[in-house]
C-alpha positions as CSV (number, residue, x, y, z in Angstrom):
1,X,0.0,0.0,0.0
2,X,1.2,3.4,-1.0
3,X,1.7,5.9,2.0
4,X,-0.4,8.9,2.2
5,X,0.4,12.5,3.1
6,X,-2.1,11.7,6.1
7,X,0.3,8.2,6.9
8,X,2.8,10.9,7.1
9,X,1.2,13.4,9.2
10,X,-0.1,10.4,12.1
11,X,3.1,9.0,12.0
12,X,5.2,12.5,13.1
13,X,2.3,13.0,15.6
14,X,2.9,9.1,17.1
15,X,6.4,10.2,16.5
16,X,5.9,13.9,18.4
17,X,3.1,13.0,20.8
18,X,3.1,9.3,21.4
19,X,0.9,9.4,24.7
20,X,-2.1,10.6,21.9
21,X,-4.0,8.2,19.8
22,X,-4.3,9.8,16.0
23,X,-5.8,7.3,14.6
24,X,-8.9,9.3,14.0
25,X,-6.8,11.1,11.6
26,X,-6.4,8.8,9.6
27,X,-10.4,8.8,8.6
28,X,-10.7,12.1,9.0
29,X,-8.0,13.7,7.9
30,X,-8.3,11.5,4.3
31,X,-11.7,12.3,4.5
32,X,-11.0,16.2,4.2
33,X,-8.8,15.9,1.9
34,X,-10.9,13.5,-0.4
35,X,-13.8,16.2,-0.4
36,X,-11.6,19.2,-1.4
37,X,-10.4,16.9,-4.4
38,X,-13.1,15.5,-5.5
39,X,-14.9,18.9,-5.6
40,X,-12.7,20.1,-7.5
41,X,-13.1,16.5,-10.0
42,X,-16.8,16.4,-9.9
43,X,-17.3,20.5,-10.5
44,X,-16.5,20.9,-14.0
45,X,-19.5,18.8,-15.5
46,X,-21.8,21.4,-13.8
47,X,-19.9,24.6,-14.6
48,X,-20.0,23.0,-18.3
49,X,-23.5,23.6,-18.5
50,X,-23.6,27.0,-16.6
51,X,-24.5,25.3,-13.1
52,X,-22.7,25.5,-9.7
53,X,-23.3,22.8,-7.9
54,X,-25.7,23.8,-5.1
55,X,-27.9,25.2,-8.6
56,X,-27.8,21.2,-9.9
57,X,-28.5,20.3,-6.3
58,X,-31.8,22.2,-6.9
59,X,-32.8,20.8,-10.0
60,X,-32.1,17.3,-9.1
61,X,-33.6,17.5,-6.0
62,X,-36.7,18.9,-7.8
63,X,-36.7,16.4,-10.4
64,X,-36.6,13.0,-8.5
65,X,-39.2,14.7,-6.7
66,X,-41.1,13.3,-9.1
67,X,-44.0,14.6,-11.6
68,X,-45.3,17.6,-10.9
69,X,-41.2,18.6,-10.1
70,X,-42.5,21.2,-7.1
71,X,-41.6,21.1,-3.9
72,X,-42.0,24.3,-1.3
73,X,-38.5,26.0,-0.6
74,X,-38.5,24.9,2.9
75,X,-38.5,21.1,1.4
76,X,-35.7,22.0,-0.9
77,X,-33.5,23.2,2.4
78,X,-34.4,20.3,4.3
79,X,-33.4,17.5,1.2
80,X,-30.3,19.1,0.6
81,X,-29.4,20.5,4.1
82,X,-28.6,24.3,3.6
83,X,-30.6,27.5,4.9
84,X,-33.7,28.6,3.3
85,X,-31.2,31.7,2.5
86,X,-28.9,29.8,0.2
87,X,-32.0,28.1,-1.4
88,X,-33.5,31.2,-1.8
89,X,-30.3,32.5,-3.4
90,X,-30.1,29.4,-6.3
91,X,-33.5,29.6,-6.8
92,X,-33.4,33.5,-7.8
93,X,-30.3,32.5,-10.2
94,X,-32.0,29.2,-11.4
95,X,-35.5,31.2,-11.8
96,X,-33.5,33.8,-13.8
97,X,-32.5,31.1,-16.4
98,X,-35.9,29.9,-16.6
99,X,-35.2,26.8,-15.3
100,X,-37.7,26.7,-12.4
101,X,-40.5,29.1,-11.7
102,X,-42.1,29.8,-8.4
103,X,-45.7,29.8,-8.3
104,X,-48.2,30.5,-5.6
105,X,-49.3,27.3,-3.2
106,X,-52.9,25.9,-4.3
107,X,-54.3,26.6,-0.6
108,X,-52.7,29.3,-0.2
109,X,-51.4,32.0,-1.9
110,X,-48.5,33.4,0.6
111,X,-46.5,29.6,0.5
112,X,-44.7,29.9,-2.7
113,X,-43.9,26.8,-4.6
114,X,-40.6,26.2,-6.9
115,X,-41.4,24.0,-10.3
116,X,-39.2,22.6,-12.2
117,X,-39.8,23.9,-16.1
118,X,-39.3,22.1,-19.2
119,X,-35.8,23.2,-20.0
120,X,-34.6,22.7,-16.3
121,X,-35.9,18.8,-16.7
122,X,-33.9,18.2,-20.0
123,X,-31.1,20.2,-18.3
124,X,-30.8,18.0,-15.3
125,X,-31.4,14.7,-17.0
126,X,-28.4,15.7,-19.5
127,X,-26.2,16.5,-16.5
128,X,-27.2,13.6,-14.2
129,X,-26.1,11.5,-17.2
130,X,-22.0,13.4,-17.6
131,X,-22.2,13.8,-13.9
132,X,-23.1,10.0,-13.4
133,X,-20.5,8.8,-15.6
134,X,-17.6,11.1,-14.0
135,X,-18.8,9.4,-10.8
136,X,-18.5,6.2,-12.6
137,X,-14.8,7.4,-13.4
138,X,-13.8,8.6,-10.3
139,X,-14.7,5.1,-8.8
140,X,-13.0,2.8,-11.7
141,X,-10.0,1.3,-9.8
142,X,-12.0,0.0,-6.7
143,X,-13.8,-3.3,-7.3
144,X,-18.2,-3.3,-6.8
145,X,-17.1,-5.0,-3.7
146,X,-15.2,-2.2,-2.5
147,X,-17.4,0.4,-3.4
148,X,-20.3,-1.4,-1.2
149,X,-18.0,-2.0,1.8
150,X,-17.3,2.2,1.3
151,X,-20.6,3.7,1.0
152,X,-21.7,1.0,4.0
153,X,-18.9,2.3,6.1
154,X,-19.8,5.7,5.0
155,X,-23.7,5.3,6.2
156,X,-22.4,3.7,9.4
157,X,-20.0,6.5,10.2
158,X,-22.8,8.9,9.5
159,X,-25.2,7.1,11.5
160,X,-22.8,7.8,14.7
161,X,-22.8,10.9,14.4
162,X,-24.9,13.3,15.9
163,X,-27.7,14.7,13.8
164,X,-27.4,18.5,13.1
Protein backbone atom coordinates (compact mmCIF):
# COMPACT_ATOMS: atom_id res chain seq x y z
CA UNK A 1 0.00 0.00 0.00
CA UNK A 2 1.22 3.39 -0.97
CA UNK A 3 1.74 5.89 1.97
CA UNK A 4 -0.38 8.94 2.21
CA UNK A 5 0.42 12.54 3.14
CA UNK A 6 -2.07 11.68 6.07
CA UNK A 7 0.30 8.20 6.90
CA UNK A 8 2.81 10.88 7.13
CA UNK A 9 1.22 13.42 9.21
CA UNK A 10 -0.10 10.38 12.09
CA UNK A 11 3.09 9.04 12.00
CA UNK A 12 5.24 12.48 13.08
CA UNK A 13 2.30 12.95 15.64
CA UNK A 14 2.88 9.13 17.07
CA UNK A 15 6.44 10.23 16.54
CA UNK A 16 5.90 13.87 18.36
CA UNK A 17 3.05 13.00 20.80
CA UNK A 18 3.12 9.32 21.41
CA UNK A 19 0.92 9.39 24.67
CA UNK A 20 -2.13 10.62 21.91
CA UNK A 21 -4.01 8.22 19.78
CA UNK A 22 -4.30 9.77 16.03
CA UNK A 23 -5.84 7.33 14.63
CA UNK A 24 -8.92 9.34 14.03
CA UNK A 25 -6.79 11.10 11.62
CA UNK A 26 -6.38 8.83 9.64
CA UNK A 27 -10.36 8.80 8.56
CA UNK A 28 -10.66 12.05 8.98
CA UNK A 29 -8.00 13.75 7.90
CA UNK A 30 -8.30 11.54 4.32
CA UNK A 31 -11.73 12.31 4.53
CA UNK A 32 -11.03 16.18 4.17
CA UNK A 33 -8.77 15.92 1.86
CA UNK A 34 -10.90 13.50 -0.41
CA UNK A 35 -13.77 16.24 -0.36
CA UNK A 36 -11.65 19.19 -1.38
CA UNK A 37 -10.38 16.89 -4.38
CA UNK A 38 -13.12 15.45 -5.50
CA UNK A 39 -14.94 18.89 -5.55
CA UNK A 40 -12.67 20.08 -7.48
CA UNK A 41 -13.07 16.49 -9.96
CA UNK A 42 -16.77 16.44 -9.89
CA UNK A 43 -17.26 20.50 -10.54
CA UNK A 44 -16.48 20.89 -13.97
CA UNK A 45 -19.55 18.75 -15.53
CA UNK A 46 -21.79 21.36 -13.78
CA UNK A 47 -19.88 24.63 -14.58
CA UNK A 48 -19.97 23.05 -18.30
CA UNK A 49 -23.48 23.59 -18.46
CA UNK A 50 -23.61 26.99 -16.65
CA UNK A 51 -24.49 25.30 -13.15
CA UNK A 52 -22.68 25.47 -9.72
CA UNK A 53 -23.25 22.79 -7.87
CA UNK A 54 -25.68 23.77 -5.08
CA UNK A 55 -27.88 25.17 -8.61
CA UNK A 56 -27.77 21.20 -9.92
CA UNK A 57 -28.45 20.32 -6.27
CA UNK A 58 -31.80 22.18 -6.92
CA UNK A 59 -32.79 20.81 -9.95
CA UNK A 60 -32.10 17.26 -9.11
CA UNK A 61 -33.62 17.54 -5.95
CA UNK A 62 -36.73 18.85 -7.82
CA UNK A 63 -36.72 16.36 -10.36
CA UNK A 64 -36.64 13.03 -8.45
CA UNK A 65 -39.17 14.67 -6.69
CA UNK A 66 -41.14 13.25 -9.14
CA UNK A 67 -43.96 14.62 -11.56
CA UNK A 68 -45.27 17.56 -10.89
CA UNK A 69 -41.15 18.60 -10.05
CA UNK A 70 -42.47 21.15 -7.11
CA UNK A 71 -41.64 21.07 -3.90
CA UNK A 72 -42.01 24.33 -1.29
CA UNK A 73 -38.51 26.05 -0.57
CA UNK A 74 -38.49 24.93 2.92
CA UNK A 75 -38.55 21.15 1.45
CA UNK A 76 -35.69 21.99 -0.90
CA UNK A 77 -33.51 23.19 2.37
CA UNK A 78 -34.41 20.28 4.25
CA UNK A 79 -33.40 17.52 1.22
CA UNK A 80 -30.32 19.11 0.60
CA UNK A 81 -29.41 20.53 4.15
CA UNK A 82 -28.59 24.26 3.65
CA UNK A 83 -30.61 27.53 4.95
CA UNK A 84 -33.71 28.64 3.33
CA UNK A 85 -31.16 31.67 2.50
CA UNK A 86 -28.95 29.83 0.24
CA UNK A 87 -32.03 28.12 -1.36
CA UNK A 88 -33.47 31.21 -1.76
CA UNK A 89 -30.29 32.48 -3.45
CA UNK A 90 -30.08 29.41 -6.33
CA UNK A 91 -33.54 29.56 -6.84
CA UNK A 92 -33.43 33.46 -7.82
CA UNK A 93 -30.26 32.48 -10.15
CA UNK A 94 -32.04 29.20 -11.39
CA UNK A 95 -35.45 31.19 -11.84
CA UNK A 96 -33.49 33.79 -13.81
CA UNK A 97 -32.50 31.11 -16.39
CA UNK A 98 -35.95 29.88 -16.56
CA UNK A 99 -35.18 26.83 -15.31
CA UNK A 100 -37.67 26.67 -12.39
CA UNK A 101 -40.53 29.11 -11.70
CA UNK A 102 -42.11 29.77 -8.42
CA UNK A 103 -45.73 29.82 -8.27
CA UNK A 104 -48.22 30.51 -5.64
CA UNK A 105 -49.28 27.34 -3.18
CA UNK A 106 -52.88 25.90 -4.27
CA UNK A 107 -54.33 26.61 -0.60
CA UNK A 108 -52.65 29.35 -0.18
CA UNK A 109 -51.45 32.03 -1.93
CA UNK A 110 -48.53 33.43 0.62
CA UNK A 111 -46.51 29.65 0.49
CA UNK A 112 -44.66 29.94 -2.70
CA UNK A 113 -43.91 26.84 -4.64
CA UNK A 114 -40.65 26.18 -6.85
CA UNK A 115 -41.42 24.05 -10.30
CA UNK A 116 -39.22 22.61 -12.21
CA UNK A 117 -39.77 23.89 -16.11
CA UNK A 118 -39.30 22.14 -19.19
CA UNK A 119 -35.85 23.24 -19.98
CA UNK A 120 -34.62 22.71 -16.34
CA UNK A 121 -35.94 18.76 -16.74
CA UNK A 122 -33.93 18.16 -19.98
CA UNK A 123 -31.11 20.17 -18.33
CA UNK A 124 -30.81 17.96 -15.28
CA UNK A 125 -31.42 14.73 -16.96
CA UNK A 126 -28.41 15.72 -19.52
CA UNK A 127 -26.24 16.52 -16.54
CA UNK A 128 -27.15 13.61 -14.16
CA UNK A 129 -26.06 11.46 -17.22
CA UNK A 130 -21.98 13.38 -17.56
CA UNK A 131 -22.20 13.75 -13.87
CA UNK A 132 -23.08 9.96 -13.35
CA UNK A 133 -20.47 8.83 -15.65
CA UNK A 134 -17.62 11.05 -13.99
CA UNK A 135 -18.75 9.36 -10.77
CA UNK A 136 -18.47 6.18 -12.57
CA UNK A 137 -14.84 7.41 -13.43
CA UNK A 138 -13.80 8.62 -10.26
CA UNK A 139 -14.72 5.13 -8.77
CA UNK A 140 -13.05 2.81 -11.74
CA UNK A 141 -9.96 1.29 -9.80
CA UNK A 142 -12.01 -0.03 -6.73
CA UNK A 143 -13.82 -3.26 -7.28
CA UNK A 144 -18.16 -3.35 -6.83
CA UNK A 145 -17.06 -5.02 -3.74
CA UNK A 146 -15.16 -2.25 -2.47
CA UNK A 147 -17.37 0.42 -3.42
CA UNK A 148 -20.29 -1.38 -1.22
CA UNK A 149 -17.97 -2.01 1.83
CA UNK A 150 -17.27 2.18 1.26
CA UNK A 151 -20.57 3.70 0.97
CA UNK A 152 -21.73 1.04 4.00
CA UNK A 153 -18.86 2.34 6.10
CA UNK A 154 -19.76 5.74 5.00
CA UNK A 155 -23.71 5.27 6.18
CA UNK A 156 -22.41 3.73 9.40
CA UNK A 157 -20.02 6.53 10.17
CA UNK A 158 -22.76 8.94 9.51
CA UNK A 159 -25.15 7.12 11.47
CA UNK A 160 -22.84 7.77 14.66
CA UNK A 161 -22.85 10.94 14.43
CA UNK A 162 -24.89 13.27 15.91
CA UNK A 163 -27.73 14.72 13.85
CA UNK A 164 -27.38 18.54 13.09
Amino acid sequence: MTEDAVDRITAQWRRERPDLDSSPMEVFGRLGRLAADLDVLLRPVFARRGLGEGEFDVLATLRRAGEPYTLTPGQLAASMMVTSGAVSKRIDRLEARRLVVRRAGAQDARSKLVVLTEAGVRLVDDVLVAHLENEHRLLAHLPPEDRRELADLLRRLGAGLPSR
